[in-house]
Biopython code that builds the backbone (N, CA, C, O; Angstrom):
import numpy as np
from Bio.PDB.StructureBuilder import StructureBuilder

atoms = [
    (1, "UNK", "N", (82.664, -31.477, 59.145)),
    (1, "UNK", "CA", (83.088, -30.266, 58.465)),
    (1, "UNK", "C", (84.428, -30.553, 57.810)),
    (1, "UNK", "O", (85.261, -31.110, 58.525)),
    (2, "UNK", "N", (84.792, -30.233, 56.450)),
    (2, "UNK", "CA", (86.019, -30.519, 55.996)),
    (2, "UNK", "C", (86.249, -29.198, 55.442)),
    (2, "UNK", "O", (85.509, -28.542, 54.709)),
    (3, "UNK", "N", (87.859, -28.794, 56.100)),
    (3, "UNK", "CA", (88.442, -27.653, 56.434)),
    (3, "UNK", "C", (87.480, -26.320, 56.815)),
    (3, "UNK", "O", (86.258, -26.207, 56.718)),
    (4, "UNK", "N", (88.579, -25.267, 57.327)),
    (4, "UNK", "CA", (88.274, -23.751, 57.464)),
    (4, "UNK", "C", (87.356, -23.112, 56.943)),
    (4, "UNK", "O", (87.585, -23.065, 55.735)),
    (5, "UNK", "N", (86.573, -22.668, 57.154)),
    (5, "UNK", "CA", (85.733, -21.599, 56.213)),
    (5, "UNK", "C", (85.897, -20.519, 57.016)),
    (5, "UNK", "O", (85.944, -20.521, 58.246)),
    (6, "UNK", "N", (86.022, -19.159, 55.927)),
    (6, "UNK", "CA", (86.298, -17.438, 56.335)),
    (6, "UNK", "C", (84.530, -17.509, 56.859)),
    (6, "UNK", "O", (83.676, -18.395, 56.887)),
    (7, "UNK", "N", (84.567, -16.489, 57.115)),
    (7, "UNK", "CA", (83.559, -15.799, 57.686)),
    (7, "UNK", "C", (82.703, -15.554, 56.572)),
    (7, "UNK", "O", (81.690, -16.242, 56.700)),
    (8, "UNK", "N", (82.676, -14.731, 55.329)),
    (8, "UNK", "CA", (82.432, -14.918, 54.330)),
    (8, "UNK", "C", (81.595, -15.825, 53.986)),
    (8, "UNK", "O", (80.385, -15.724, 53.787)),
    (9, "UNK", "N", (82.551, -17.080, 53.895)),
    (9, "UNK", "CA", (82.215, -18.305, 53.340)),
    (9, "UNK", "C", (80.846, -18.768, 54.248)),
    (9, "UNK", "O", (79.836, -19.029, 53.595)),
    (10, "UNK", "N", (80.768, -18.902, 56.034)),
    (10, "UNK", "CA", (79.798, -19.314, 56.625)),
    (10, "UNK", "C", (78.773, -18.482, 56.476)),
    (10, "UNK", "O", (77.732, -19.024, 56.848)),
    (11, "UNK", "N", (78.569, -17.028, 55.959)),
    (11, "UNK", "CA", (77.642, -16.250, 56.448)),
    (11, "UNK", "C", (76.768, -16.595, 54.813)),
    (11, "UNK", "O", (75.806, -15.854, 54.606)),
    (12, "UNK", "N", (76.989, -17.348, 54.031)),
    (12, "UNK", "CA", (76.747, -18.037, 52.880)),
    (12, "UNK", "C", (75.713, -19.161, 52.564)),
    (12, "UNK", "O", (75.036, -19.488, 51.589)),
    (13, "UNK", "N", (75.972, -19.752, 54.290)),
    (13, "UNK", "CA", (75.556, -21.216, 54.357)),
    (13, "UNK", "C", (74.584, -21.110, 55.275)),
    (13, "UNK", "O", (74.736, -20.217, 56.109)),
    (14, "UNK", "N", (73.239, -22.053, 55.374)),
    (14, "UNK", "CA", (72.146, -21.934, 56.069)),
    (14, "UNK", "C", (72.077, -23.242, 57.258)),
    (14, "UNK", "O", (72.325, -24.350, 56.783)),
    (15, "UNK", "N", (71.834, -23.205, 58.410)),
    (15, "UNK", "CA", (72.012, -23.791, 59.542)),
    (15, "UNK", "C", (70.901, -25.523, 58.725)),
    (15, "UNK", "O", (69.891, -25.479, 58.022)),
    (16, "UNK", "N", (71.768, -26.935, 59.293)),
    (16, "UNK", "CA", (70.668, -27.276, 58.648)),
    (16, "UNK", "C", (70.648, -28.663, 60.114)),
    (16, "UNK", "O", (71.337, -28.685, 61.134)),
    (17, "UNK", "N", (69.655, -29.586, 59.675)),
    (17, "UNK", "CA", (69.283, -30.033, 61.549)),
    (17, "UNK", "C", (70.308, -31.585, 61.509)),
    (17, "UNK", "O", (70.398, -32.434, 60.622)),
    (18, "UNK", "N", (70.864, -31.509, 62.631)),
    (18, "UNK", "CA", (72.519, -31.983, 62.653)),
    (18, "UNK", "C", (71.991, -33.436, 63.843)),
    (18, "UNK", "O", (72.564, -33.832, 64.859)),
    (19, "UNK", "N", (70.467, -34.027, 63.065)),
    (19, "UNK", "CA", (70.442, -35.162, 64.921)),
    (19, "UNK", "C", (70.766, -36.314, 64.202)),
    (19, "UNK", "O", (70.103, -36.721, 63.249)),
    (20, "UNK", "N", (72.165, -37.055, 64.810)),
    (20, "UNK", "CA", (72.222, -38.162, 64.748)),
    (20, "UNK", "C", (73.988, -37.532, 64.291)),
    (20, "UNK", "O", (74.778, -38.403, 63.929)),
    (21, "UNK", "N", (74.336, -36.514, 64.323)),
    (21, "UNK", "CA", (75.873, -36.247, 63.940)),
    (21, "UNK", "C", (76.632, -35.882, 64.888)),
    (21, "UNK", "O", (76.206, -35.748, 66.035)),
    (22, "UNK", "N", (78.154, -35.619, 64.471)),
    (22, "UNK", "CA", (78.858, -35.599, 65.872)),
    (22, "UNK", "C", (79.224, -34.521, 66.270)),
    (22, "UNK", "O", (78.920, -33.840, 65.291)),
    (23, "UNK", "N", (79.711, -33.747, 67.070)),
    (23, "UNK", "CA", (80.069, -32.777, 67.240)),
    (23, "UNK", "C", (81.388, -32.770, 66.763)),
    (23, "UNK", "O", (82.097, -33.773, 66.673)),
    (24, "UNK", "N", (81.932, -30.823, 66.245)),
    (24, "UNK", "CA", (83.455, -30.297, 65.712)),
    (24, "UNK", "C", (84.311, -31.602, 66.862)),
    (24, "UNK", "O", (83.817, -32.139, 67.854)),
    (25, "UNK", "N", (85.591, -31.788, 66.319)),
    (25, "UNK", "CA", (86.427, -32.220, 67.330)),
    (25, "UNK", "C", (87.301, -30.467, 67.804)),
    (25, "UNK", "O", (87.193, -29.349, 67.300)),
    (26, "UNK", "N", (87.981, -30.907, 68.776)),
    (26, "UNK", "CA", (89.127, -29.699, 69.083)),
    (26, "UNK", "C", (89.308, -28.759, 67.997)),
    (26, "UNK", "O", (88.842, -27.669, 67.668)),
    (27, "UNK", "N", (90.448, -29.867, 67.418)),
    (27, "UNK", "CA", (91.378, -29.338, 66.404)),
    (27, "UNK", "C", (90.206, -28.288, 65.205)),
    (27, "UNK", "O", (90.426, -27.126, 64.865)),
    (28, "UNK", "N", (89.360, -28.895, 64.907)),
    (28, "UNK", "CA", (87.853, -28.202, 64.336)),
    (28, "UNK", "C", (87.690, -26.845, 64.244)),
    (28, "UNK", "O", (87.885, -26.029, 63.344)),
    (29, "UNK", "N", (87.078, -26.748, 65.961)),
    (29, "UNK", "CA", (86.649, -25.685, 66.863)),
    (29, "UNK", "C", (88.100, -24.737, 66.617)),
    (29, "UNK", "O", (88.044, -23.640, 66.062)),
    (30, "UNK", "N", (88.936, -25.127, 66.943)),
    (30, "UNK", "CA", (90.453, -24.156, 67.182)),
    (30, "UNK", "C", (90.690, -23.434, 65.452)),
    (30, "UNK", "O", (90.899, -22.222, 65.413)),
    (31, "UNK", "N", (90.659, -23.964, 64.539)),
    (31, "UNK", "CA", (90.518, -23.779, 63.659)),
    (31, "UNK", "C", (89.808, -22.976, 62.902)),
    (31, "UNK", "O", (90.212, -22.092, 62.146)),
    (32, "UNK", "N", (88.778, -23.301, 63.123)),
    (32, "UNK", "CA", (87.666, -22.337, 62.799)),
    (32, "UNK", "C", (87.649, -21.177, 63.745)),
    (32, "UNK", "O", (87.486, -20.130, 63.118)),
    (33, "UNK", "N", (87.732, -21.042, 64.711)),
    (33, "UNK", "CA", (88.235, -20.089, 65.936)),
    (33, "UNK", "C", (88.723, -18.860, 65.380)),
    (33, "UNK", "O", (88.518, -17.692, 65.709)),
    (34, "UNK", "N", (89.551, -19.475, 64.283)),
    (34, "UNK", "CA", (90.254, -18.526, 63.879)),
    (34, "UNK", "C", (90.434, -17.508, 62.689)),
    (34, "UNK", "O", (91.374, -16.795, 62.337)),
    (35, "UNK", "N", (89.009, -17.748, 62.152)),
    (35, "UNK", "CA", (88.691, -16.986, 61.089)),
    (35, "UNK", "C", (87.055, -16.601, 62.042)),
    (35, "UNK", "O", (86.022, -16.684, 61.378)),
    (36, "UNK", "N", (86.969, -16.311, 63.143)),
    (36, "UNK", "CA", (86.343, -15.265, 63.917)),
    (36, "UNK", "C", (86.556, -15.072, 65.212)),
    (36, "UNK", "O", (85.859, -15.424, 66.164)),
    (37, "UNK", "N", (87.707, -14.409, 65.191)),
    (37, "UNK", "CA", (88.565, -14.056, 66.440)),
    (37, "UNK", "C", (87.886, -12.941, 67.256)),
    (37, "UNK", "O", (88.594, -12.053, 67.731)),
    (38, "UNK", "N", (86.959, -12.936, 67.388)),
    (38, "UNK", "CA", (86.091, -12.203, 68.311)),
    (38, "UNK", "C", (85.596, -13.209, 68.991)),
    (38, "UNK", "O", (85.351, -12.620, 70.045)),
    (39, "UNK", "N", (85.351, -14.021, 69.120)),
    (39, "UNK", "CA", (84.506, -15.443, 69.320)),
    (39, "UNK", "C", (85.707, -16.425, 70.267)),
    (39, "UNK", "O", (86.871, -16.647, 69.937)),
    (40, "UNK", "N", (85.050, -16.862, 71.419)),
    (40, "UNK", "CA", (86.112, -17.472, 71.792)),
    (40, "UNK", "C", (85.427, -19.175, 72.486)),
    (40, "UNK", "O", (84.199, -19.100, 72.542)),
    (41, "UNK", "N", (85.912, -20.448, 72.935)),
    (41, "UNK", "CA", (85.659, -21.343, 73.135)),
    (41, "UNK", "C", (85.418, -21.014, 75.060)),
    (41, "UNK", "O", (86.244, -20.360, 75.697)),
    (42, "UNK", "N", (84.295, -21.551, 75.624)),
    (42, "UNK", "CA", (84.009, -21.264, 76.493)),
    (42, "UNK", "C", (83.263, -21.788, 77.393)),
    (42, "UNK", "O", (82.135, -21.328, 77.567)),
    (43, "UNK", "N", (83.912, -23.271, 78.443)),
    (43, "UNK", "CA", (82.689, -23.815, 79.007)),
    (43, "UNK", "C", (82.043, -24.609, 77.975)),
    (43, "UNK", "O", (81.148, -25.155, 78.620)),
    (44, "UNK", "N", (81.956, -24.942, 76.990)),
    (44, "UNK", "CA", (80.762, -25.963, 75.916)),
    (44, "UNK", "C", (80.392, -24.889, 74.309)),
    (44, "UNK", "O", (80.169, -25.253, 73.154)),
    (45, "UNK", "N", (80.450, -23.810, 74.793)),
    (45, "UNK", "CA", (80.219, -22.814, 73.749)),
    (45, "UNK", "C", (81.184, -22.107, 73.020)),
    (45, "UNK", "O", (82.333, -22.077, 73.459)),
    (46, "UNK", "N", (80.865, -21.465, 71.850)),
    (46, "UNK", "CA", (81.458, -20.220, 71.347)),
    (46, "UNK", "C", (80.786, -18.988, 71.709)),
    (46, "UNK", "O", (79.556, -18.961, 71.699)),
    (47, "UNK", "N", (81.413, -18.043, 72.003)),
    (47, "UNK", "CA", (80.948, -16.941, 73.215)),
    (47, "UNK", "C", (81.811, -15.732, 73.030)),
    (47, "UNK", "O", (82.966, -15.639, 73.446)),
    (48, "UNK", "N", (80.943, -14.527, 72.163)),
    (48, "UNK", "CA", (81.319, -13.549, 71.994)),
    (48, "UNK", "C", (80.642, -12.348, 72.981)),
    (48, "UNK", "O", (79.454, -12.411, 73.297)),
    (49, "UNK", "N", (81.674, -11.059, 73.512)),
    (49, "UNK", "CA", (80.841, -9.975, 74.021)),
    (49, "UNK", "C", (80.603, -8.788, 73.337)),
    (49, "UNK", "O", (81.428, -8.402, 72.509)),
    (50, "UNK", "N", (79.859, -8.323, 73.504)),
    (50, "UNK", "CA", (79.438, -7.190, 72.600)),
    (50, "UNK", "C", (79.256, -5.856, 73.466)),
    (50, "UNK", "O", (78.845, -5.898, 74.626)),
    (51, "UNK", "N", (79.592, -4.679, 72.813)),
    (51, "UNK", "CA", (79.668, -3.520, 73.495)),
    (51, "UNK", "C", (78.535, -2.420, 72.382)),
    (51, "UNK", "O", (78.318, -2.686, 71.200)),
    (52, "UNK", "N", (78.104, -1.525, 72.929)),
    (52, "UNK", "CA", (76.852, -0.964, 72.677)),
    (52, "UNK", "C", (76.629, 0.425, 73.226)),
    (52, "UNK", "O", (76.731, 0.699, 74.421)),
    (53, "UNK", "N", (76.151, 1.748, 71.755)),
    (53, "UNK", "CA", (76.319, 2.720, 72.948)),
    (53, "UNK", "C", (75.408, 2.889, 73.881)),
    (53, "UNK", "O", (75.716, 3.615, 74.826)),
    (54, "UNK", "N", (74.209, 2.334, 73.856)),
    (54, "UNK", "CA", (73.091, 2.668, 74.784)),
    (54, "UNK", "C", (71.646, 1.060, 74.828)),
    (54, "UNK", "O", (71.635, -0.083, 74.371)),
    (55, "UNK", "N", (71.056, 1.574, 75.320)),
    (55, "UNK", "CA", (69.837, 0.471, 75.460)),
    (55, "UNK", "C", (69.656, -0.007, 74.349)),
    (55, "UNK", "O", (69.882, -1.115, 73.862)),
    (56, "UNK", "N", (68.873, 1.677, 73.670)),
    (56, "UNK", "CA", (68.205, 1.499, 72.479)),
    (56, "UNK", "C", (69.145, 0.316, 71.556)),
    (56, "UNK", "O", (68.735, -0.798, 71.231)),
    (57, "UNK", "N", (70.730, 0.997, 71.192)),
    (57, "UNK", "CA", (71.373, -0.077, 70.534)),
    (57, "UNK", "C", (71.602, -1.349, 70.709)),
    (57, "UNK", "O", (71.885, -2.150, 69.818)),
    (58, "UNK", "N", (71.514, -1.523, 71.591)),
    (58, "UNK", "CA", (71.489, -3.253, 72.351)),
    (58, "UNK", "C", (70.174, -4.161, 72.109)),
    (58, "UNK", "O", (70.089, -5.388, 72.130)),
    (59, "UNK", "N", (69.069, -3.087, 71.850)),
    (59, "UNK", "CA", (67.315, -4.079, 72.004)),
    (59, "UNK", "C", (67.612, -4.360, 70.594)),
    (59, "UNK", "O", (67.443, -5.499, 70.158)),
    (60, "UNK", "N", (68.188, -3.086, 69.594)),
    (60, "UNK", "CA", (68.034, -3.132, 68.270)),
    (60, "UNK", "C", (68.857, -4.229, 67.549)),
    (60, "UNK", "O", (68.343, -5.042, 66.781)),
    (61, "UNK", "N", (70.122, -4.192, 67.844)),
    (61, "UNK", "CA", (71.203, -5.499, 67.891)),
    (61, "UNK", "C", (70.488, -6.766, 68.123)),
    (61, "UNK", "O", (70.600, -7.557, 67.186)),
    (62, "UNK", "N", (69.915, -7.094, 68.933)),
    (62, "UNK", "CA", (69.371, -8.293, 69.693)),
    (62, "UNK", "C", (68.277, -8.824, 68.494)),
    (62, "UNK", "O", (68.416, -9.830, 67.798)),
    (63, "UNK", "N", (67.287, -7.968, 68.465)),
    (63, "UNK", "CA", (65.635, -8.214, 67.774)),
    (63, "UNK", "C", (66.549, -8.407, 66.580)),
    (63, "UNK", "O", (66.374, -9.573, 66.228)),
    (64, "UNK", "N", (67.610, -7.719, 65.635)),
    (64, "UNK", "CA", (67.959, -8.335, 64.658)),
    (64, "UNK", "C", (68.449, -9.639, 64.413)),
    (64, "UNK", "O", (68.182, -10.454, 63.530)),
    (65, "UNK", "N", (69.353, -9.673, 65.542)),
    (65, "UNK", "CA", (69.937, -11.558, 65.795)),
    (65, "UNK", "C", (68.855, -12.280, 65.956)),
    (65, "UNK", "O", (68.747, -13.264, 65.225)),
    (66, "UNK", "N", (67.833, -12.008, 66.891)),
    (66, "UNK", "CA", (67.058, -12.701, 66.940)),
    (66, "UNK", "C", (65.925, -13.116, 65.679)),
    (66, "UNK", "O", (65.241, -14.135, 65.783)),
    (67, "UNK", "N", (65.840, -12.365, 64.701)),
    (67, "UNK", "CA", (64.847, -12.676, 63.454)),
    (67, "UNK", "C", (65.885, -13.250, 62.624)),
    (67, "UNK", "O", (65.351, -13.832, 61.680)),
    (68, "UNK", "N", (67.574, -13.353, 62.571)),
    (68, "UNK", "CA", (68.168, -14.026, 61.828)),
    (68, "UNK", "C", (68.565, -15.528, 62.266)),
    (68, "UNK", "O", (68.913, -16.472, 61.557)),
    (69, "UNK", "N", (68.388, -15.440, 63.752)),
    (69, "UNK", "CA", (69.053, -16.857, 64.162)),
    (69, "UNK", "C", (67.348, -17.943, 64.450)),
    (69, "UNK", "O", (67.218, -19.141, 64.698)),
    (70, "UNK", "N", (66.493, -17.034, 64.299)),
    (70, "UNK", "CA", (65.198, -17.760, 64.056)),
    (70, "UNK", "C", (65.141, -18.167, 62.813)),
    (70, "UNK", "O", (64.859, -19.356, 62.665)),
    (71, "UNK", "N", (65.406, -17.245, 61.443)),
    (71, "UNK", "CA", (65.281, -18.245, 60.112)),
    (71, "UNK", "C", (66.557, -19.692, 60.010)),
    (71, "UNK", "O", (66.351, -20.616, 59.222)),
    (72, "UNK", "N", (67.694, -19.669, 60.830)),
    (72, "UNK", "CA", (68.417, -20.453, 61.095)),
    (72, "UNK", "C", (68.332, -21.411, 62.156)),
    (72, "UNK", "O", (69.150, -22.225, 62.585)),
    (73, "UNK", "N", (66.860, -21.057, 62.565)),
    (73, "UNK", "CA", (66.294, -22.316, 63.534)),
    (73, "UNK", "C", (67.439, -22.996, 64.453)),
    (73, "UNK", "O", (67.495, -24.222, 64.552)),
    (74, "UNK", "N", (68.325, -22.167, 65.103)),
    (74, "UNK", "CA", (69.727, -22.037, 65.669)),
    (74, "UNK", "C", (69.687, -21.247, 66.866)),
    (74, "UNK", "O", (69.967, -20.099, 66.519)),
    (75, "UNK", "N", (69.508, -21.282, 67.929)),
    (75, "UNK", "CA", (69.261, -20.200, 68.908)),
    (75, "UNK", "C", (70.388, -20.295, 69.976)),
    (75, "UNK", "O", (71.048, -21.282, 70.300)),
    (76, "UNK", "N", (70.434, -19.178, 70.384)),
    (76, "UNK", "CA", (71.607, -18.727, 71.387)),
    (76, "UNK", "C", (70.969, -18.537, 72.163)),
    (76, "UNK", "O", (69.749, -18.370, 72.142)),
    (77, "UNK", "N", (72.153, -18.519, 73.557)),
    (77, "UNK", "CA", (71.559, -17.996, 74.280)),
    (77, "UNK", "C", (72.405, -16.625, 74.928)),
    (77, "UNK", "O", (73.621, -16.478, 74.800)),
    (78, "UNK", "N", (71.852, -16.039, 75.366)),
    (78, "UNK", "CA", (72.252, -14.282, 75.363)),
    (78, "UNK", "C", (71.764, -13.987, 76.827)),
    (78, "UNK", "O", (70.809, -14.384, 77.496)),
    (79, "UNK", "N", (72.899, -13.057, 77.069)),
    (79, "UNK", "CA", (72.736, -12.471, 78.198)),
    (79, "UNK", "C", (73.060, -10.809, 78.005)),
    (79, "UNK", "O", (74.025, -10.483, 77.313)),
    (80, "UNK", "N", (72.275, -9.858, 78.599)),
    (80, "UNK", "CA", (72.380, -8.659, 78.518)),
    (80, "UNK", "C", (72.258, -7.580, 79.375)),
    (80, "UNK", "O", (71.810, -7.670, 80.518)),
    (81, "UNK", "N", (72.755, -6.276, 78.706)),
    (81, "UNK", "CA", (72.573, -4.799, 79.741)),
    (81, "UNK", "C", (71.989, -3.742, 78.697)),
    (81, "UNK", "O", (71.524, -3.710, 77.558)),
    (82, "UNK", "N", (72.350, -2.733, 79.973)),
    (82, "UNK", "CA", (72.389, -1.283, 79.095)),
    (82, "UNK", "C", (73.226, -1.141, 78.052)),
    (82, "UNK", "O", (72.713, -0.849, 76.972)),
    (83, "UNK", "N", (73.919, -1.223, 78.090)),
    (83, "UNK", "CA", (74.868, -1.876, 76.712)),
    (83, "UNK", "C", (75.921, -2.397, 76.819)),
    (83, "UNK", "O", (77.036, -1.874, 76.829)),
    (84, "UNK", "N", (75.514, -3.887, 76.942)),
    (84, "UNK", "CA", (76.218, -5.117, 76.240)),
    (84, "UNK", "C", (75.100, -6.104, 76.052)),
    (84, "UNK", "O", (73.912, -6.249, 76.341)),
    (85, "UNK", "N", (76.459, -6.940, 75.176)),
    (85, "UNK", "CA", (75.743, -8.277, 75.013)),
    (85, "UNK", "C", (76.408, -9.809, 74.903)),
    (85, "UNK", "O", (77.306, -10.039, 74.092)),
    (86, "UNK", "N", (75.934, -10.723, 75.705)),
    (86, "UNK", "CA", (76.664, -11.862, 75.349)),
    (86, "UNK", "C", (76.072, -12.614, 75.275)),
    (86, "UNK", "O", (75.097, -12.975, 75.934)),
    (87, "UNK", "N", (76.894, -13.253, 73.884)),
    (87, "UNK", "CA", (76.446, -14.299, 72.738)),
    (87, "UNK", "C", (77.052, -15.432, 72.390)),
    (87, "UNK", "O", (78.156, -15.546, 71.859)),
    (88, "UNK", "N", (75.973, -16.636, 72.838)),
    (88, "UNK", "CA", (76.947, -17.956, 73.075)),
    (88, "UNK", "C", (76.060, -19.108, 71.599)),
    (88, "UNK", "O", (75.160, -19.058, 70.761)),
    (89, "UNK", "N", (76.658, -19.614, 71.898)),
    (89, "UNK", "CA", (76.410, -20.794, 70.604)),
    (89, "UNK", "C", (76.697, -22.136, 70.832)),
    (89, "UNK", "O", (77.908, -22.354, 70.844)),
    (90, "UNK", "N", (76.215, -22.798, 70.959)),
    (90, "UNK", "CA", (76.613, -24.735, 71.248)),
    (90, "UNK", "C", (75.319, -24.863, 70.527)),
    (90, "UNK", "O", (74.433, -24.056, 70.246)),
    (91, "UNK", "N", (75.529, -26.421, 70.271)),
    (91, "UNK", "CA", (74.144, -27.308, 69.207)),
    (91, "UNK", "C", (74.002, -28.487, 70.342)),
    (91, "UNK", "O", (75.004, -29.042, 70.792)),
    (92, "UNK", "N", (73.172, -28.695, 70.608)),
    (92, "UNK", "CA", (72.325, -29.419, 72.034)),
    (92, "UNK", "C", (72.310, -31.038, 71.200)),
    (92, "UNK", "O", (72.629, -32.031, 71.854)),
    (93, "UNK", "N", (71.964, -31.150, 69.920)),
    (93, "UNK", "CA", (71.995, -32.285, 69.228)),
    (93, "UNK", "C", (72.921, -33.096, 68.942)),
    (93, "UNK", "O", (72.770, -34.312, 68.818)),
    (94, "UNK", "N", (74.208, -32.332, 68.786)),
    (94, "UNK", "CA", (75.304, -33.063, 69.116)),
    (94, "UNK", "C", (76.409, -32.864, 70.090)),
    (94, "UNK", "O", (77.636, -32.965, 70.084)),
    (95, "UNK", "N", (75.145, -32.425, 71.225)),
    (95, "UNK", "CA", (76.343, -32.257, 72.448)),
    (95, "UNK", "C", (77.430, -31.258, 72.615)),
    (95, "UNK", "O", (78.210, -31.441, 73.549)),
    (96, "UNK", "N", (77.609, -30.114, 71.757)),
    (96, "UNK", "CA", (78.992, -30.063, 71.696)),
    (96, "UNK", "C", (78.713, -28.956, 70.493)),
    (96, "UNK", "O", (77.542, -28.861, 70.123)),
    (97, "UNK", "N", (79.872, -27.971, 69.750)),
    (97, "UNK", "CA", (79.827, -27.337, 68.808)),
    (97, "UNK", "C", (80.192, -28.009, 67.839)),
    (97, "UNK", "O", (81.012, -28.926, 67.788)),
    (98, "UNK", "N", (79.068, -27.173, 66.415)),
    (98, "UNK", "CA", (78.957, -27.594, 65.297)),
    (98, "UNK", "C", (79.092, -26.638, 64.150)),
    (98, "UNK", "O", (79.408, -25.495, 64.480)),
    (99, "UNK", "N", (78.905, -26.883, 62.776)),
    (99, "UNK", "CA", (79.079, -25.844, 62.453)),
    (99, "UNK", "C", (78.201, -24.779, 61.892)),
    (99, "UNK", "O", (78.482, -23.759, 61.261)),
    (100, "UNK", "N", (76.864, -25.366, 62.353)),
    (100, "UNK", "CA", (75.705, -24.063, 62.609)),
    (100, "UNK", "C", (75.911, -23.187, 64.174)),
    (100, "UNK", "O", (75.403, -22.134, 64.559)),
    (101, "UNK", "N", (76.434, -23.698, 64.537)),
    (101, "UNK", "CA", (77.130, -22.312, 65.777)),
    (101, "UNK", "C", (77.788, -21.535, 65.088)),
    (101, "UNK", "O", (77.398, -20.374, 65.214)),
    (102, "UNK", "N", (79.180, -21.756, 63.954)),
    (102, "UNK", "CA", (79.838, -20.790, 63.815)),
    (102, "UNK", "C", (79.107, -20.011, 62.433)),
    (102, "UNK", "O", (79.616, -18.906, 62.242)),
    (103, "UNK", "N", (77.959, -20.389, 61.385)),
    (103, "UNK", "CA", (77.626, -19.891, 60.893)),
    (103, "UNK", "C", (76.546, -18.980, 61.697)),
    (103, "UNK", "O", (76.528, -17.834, 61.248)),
    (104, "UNK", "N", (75.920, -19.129, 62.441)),
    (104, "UNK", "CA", (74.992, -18.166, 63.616)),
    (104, "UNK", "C", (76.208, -16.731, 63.475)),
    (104, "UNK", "O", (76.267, -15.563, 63.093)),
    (105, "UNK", "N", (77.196, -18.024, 64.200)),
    (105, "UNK", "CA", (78.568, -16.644, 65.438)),
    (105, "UNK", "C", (78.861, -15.568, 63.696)),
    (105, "UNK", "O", (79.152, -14.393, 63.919)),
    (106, "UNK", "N", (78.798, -15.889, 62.476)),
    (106, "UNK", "CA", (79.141, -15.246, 61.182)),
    (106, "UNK", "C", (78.259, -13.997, 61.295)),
    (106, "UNK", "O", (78.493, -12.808, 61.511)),
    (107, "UNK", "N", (76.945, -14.860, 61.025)),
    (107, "UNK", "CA", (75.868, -13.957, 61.358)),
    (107, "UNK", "C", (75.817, -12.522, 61.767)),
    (107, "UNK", "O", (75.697, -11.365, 61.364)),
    (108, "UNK", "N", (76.047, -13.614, 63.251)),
    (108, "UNK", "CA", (76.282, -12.473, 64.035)),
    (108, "UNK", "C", (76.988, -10.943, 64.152)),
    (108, "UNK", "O", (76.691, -9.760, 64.314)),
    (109, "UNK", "N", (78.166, -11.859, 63.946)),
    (109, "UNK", "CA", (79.533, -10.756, 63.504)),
    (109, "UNK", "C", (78.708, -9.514, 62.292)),
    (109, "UNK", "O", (78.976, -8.320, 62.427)),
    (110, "UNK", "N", (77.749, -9.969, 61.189)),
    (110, "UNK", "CA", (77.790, -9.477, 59.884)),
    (110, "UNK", "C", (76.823, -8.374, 60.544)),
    (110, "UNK", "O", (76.985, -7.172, 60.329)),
    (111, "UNK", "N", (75.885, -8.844, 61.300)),
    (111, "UNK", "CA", (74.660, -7.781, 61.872)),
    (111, "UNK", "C", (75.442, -7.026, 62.755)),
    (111, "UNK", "O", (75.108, -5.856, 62.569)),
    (112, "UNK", "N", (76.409, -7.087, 63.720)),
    (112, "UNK", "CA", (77.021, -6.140, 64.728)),
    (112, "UNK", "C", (78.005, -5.185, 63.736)),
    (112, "UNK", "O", (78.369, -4.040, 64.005)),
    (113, "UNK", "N", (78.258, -5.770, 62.812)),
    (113, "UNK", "CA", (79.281, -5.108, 62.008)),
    (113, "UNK", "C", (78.655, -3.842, 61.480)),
    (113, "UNK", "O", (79.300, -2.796, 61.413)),
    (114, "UNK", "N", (77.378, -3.941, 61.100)),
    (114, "UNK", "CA", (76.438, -2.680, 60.656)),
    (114, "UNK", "C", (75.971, -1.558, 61.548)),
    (114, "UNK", "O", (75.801, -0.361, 61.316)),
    (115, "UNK", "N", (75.805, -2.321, 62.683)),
    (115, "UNK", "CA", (75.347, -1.075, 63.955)),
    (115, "UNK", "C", (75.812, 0.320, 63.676)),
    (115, "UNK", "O", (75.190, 1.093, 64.405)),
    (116, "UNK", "N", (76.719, 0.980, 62.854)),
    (116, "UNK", "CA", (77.241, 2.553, 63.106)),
    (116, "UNK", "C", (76.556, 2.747, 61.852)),
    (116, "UNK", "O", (75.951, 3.814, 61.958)),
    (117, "UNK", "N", (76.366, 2.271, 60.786)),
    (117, "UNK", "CA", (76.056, 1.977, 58.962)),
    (117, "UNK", "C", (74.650, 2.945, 59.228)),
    (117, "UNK", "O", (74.489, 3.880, 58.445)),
    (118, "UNK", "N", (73.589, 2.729, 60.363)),
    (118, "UNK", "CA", (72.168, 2.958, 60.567)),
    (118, "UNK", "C", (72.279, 4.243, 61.111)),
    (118, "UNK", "O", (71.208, 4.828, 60.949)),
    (119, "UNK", "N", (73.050, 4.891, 61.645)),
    (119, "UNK", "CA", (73.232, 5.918, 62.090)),
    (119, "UNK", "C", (73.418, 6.752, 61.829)),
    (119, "UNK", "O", (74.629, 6.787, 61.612)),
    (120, "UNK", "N", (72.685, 8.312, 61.524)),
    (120, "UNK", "CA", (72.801, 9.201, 60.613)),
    (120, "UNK", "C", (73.045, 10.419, 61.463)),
    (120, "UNK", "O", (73.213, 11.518, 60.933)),
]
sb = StructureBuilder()
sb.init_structure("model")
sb.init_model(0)
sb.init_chain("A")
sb.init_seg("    ")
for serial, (resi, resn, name, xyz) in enumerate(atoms, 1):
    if name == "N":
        sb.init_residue(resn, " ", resi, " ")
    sb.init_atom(name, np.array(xyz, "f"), 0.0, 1.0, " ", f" {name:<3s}", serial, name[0])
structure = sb.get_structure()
């Protein structure tokens, strides 16, 4: 990856298959960190939590990530409630985070960002 990209910029770019490359270094990860500060380094992952007013909003949140991080052939793994959600990201191919995690974690951000938008 050469330099920063906004959030913007990743939610732009399409996950593409990373076998035989290396994983972000530190300095990378920290960097990028920081143009989605919801998102934090965690154990091997990037790992955001999510808050939700009820079930319904949480299944609905989810089934959307999930039909976007399937065309990005990029999958998380998620853990959940009545409302929350947590959303992690590492690339298994190169061991380590890359930068189809943080375009997913963009994603992500862009679909949670709408949740109140649907609500009438």
């Amino acid at each position: 990856m050469t330099g920063t990209l906004t959030r913007d910029g990743l939610v732009q770019l399409k996950s593409k298959a990373l076998e035989g490359s290396k994983a972000l270094d530190q300095a990378a990860i920290t960097a990028q960190l920081k143009e989605l500060p919801d998102w934090h380094l965690k154990q091997g992952a990037i790992e955001r939590s999510l808050a939700f007013s009820d079930y319904y909003e949480t299944m609905a949140f989810l089934n959307a990530l999930a039909f976007v991080v399937h065309a990005e052939d990029h999958h998380p793994d998620i853990s959940f409630g009545y409302n929350q959600a947590v959303v992690r990201f590492n690339t298994h191919s190169v061991k380590g985070i890359s930068l189809n995690d943080f375009i997913c974690a963009a994603k992500c951000d862009a679909i949670y960002s709408t949740r109140h938008l649907r609500k009438s």
